[in-house]
N, C-alpha and C positions, 0 to 999 in steps of 0.2 A: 193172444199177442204177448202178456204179461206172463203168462205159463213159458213160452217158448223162448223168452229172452231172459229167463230165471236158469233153464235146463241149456241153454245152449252158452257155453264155457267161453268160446269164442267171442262171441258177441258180447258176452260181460268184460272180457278182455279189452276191449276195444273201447268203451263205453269209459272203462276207468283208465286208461289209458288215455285218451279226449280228455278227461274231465283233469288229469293229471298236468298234461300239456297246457291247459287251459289255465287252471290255476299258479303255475308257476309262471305263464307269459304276463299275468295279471300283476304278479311280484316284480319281475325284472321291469314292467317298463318304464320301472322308477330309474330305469340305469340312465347314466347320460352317453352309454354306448348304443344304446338302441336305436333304429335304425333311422327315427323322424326328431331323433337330439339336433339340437342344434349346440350344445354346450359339450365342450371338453372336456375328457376324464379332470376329474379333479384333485388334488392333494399327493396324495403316494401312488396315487393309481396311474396317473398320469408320470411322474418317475417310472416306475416299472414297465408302461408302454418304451420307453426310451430306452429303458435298460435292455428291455428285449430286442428293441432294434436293432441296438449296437452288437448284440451276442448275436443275432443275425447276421451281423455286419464281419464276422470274425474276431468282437471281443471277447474276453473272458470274463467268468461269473467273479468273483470275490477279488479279483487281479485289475481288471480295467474297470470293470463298475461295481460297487456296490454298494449292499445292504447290507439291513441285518436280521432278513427273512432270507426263507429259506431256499433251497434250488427248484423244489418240483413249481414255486410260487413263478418260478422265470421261464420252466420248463410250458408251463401252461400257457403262459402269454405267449411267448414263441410258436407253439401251436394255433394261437388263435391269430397272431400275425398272418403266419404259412395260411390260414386256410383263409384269409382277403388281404391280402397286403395291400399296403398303406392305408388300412381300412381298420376301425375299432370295430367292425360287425363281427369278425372271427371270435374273437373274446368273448363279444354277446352270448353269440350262439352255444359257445361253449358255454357261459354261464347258464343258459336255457336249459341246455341237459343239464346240467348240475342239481339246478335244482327239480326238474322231473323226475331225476334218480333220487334225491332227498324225499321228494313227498311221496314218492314211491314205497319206499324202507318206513316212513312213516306210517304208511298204510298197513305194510307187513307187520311192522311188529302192535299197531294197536287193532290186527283182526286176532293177536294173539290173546284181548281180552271179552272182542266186545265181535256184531256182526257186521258184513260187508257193509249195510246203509250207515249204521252208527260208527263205524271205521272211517267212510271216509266224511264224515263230519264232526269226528275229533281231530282228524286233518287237517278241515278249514279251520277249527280253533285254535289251532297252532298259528294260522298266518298274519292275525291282529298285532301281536309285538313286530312283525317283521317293520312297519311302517318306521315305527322308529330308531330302528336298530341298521336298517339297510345302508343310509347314505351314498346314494347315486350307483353302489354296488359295485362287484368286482372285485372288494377287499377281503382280503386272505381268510375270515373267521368263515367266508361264505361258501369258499373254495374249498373248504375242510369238513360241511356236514355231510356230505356223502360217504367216509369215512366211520365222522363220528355214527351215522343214521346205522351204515350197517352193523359197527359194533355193539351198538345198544340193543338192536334186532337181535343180535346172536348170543348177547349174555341174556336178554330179558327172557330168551327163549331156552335157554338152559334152566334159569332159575324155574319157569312154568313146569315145565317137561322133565327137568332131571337129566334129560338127553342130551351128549353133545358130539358131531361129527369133527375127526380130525379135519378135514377141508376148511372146516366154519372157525375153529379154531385157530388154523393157521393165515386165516385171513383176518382175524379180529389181529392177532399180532403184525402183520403187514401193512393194516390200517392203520394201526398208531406208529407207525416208524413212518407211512405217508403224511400222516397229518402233525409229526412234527419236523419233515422235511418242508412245511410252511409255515409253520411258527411254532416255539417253543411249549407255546401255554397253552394248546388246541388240545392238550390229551386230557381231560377231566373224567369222560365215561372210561378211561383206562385206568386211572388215578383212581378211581372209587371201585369201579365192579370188578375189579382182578384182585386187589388186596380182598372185599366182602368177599368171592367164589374161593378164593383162597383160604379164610379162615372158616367160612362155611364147610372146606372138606374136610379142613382138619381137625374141628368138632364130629364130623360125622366120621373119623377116620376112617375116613377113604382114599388111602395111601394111595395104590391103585391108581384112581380115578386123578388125583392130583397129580401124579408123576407124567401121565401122558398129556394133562392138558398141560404141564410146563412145558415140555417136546416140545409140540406141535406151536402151540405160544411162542418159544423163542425162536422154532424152524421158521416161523411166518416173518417174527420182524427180523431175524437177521436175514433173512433170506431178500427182504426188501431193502433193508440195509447195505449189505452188501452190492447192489444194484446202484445206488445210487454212490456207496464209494466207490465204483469203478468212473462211473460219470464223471464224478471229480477229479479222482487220478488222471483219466485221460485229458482234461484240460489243467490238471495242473491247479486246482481250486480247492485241496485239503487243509493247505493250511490257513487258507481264508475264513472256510468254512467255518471253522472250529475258533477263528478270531471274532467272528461279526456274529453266524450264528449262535455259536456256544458262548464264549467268553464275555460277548456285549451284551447279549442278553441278561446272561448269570447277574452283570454288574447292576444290570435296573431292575431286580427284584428290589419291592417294593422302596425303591430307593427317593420316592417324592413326596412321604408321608407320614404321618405317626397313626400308630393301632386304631385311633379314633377316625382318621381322615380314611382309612380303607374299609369302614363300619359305616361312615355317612358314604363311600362309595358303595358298597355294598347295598345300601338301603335305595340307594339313588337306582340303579340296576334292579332293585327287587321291584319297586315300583314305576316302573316305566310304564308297564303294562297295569291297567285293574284286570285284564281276565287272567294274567301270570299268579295273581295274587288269590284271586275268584277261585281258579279252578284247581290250585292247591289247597287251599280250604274244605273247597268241596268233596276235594278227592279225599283229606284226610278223616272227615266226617265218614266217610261211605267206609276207608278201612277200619277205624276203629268199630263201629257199628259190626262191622262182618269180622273182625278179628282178623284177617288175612295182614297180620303183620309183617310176611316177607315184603309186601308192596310199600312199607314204609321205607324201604329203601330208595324209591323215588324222592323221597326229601333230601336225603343225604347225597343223594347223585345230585341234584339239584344245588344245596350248599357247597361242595368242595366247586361246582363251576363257577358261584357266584366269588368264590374265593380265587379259582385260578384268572375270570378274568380281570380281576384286581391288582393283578401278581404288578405290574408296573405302577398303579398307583395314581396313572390318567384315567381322565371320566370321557375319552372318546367314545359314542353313544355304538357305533361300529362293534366296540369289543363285547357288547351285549348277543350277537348273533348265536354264540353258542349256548344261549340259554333255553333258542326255540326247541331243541329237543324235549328242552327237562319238563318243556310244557305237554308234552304229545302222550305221558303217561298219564296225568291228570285228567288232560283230557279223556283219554279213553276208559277209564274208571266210569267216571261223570255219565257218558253216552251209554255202558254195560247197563250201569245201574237204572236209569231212568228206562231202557229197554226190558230187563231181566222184572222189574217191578212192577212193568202193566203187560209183560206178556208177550209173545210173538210178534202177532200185527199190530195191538193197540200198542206196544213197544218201540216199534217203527213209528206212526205215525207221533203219538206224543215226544221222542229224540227230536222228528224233526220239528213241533211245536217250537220245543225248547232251545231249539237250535235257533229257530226263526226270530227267539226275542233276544237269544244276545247275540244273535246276526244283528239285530235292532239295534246294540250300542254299538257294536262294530264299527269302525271311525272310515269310512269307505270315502269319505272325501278327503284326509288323510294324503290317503292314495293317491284320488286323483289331483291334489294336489301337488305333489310328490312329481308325479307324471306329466303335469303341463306343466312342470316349471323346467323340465329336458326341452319341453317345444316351442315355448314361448320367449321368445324377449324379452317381452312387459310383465311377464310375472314375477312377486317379489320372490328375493332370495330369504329359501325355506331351512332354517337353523338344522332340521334333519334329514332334507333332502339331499346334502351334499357332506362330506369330508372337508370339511374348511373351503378357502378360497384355490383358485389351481394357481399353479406357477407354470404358467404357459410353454414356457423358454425351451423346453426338455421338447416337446412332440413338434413345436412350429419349428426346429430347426429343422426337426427330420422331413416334415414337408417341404421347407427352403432348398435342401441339397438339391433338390431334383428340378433337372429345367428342362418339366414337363409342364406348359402352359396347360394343357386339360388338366391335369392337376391339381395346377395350381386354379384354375379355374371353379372347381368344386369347394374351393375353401373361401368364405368371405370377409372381408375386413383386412385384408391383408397390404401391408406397410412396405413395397421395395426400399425406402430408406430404414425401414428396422422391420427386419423379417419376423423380430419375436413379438412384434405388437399383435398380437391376433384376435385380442379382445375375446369376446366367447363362443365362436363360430368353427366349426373344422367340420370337413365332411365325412358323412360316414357309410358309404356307399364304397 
């Protein structure tokens, strides 16, 4: 039985696939989109449901509403509207793939160190900081690892291999022109592994090999670029764009702090997690010990994120999301090594030992607290399970328009003499 589900491809397919699904519905049902919430998108999230309504509605992006994120941020809600209207479940769902595609690339690029069992249980060690980093979910940093996941897959894989295909190339450049069509400070694995590959070939000169990966590099992101400036030309949203996205943004670098105050943020972010902190540690023992000093470039990718998600200078707990990545390398070291040092099978089973006990500190009620506070009522309100308080006003109007008593019927608490009172109830069906 164990021979035949070892040799049969399919069935392992399938198996991590489940387990994929599985783990990421574990993640999202901290959302308060999820399908048994009873609470409201909250903070910007709930803005941006609005914003998309109305560009639904035949508004314009940076003209009649905006922000100062970016278009594919609006593009995706709008999708998740179309596929349930008047329903926060579309967004879900699409958050749900999001992150299956994320732990996916996760998996990819740490079978690139270690084996299938021990890959994907440097996986689950990655999903410990999500609890307090999440905040009821939906927000842009989270929107953006599927991006970030494959570009790290496809540099981490060059540096192993040597090997790089133009295809893979032209989509690590499309990634990053995607993932800063959602916020400016989302490209850190661009920021750090293009400048290292870059001055990597120019030590090795390998003229050559650098000239085609710039090609292919800039064919990817203008190539994505360009797609989305036509999006905007056609509504007339250029020069919004380049006011809210580019210029407002530019103005809030670090503009809320001095060098000290982005150093206790910085510290506050490094430590959120003890296994962020654990299994960089760990990792860094294992490379020194084996001398595999390329891998020390996981620190430094890891540093310039802690720096870019600093860049404004707030300790909103949210902007820590993009740090899960820089976890996924460590981890995978950590599970190589504890496998590669007892051997095949006793390899296997001491990983998952080891897994088992800081499964053990793993904060899994965290979680489920996290989780009942979307269902519950009476449960208190959890400083990390949400983005601040909502401002209801933006989504109960867009339910008020409509006089559709079934409707309005799925939504409860609601006020005919003040349609914005809605308290914390809206339906999500």
């Amino acid at each position: 039985m164990c021979r035949r589900f070892i040799e049969n491809k399919y069935l392992r397919r399938g198996v991590l696939l489940i387990f994929l699904a599985a783990v990421s519905l574990f993640v999202i049902m901290q959302s308060t989109q999820n399908p048994w919430s009873i609470r409201v998108p909250s903070g910007d999230v709930n803005q941006w449901f609005s914003m998309a309504i109305d560009m639904k509605q035949g508004g314009t992006l940076y003209v009649d509403v905006v922000d100062h994120k970016g278009p594919l941020l609006f593009m995706i809600f709008c999708a998740g509207i179309s596929l349930t209207p008047h329903s926060t479940l579309g967004v879900w769902l699409l958050e749900w793939l999001w992150w299956v595609i994320t732990f996916f690339l996760f998996y990819k690029t740490a079978r690139l160190y270690t084996q299938p069992v021990t890959a994907a249980l440097a996986v689950l060690l990655t999903v410990e900081p999500v609890q307090y980093f999440f905040q009821a979910g939906s927000l842009v940093e989270a929107w953006a690892l599927p991006f970030i996941s494959a570009s790290l897959f496809i540099f981490v894989k060059y540096l192993k291999s040597g090997v790089f295909r133009r295809a893979e190339v032209c989509v690590t450049g499309a990634a990053m022109t995607c993932a800063f069509m959602l916020n400016g400070n989302l490209i850190s694995v661009w920021a750090f592994f293009v400048p290292f590959i870059l001055v990597r070939l120019l030590i090795k000169k390998d003229f050559k090999t650098l000239g085609r990966c710039a090609l292919w590099f800039m064919l990817g992101m203008s190539g994505a670029a360009l797609l989305f400036a036509m999006w905007l030309y056609l509504f007339s949203s250029i020069s919004g764009f380049f006011k809210w996205q580019i210029l407002y943004n530019a103005d809030t670098i670090f503009q809320h702090g001095s060098i000290y105050h982005l150093y206790s943020l910085i510290m506050r972010f490094t430590y959120a997690s003890s296994y962020f902190v654990w299994l960089h540690l760990l990792a860094l023992c294992i490379i020194v010990r084996r001398k595999s000093y390329m891998d020390l470039a996981l620190f430094a990718y890891t540093g310039v994120t802690l720096l870019l998600v600093n860049t404004s200078g707030r300790d909103f707990a949210h902007y820590g999301i993009q740090l899960i990545p820089c976890a996924l390398l460590p981890a995978a070291i950590c599970m190589e090594a504890l496998y590669r040092f007892w051997g095949n099978k006793k390899g296997v089973i001491v990983s998952a030992l080891v897994f088992l006990l800081l499964w053990g500190r793993f904060d899994v009620e965290k979680f489920a607290e996290n989780i009942r506070w979307t269902m519950d009522e009476s449960s208190p309100w959890r400083e990390h399970a949400t983005y601040g308080y909502s401002d209801y006003q933006n989504v109960n109007r867009w339910i008020w328009q409509y006089d559709d008593e079934e409707l309005r019927g799925k939504v409860c608490g609601i006020d005919e003499d003040n349609p914005n009172d809605l308290g914390f109830k809206m339906q999500n069906r």
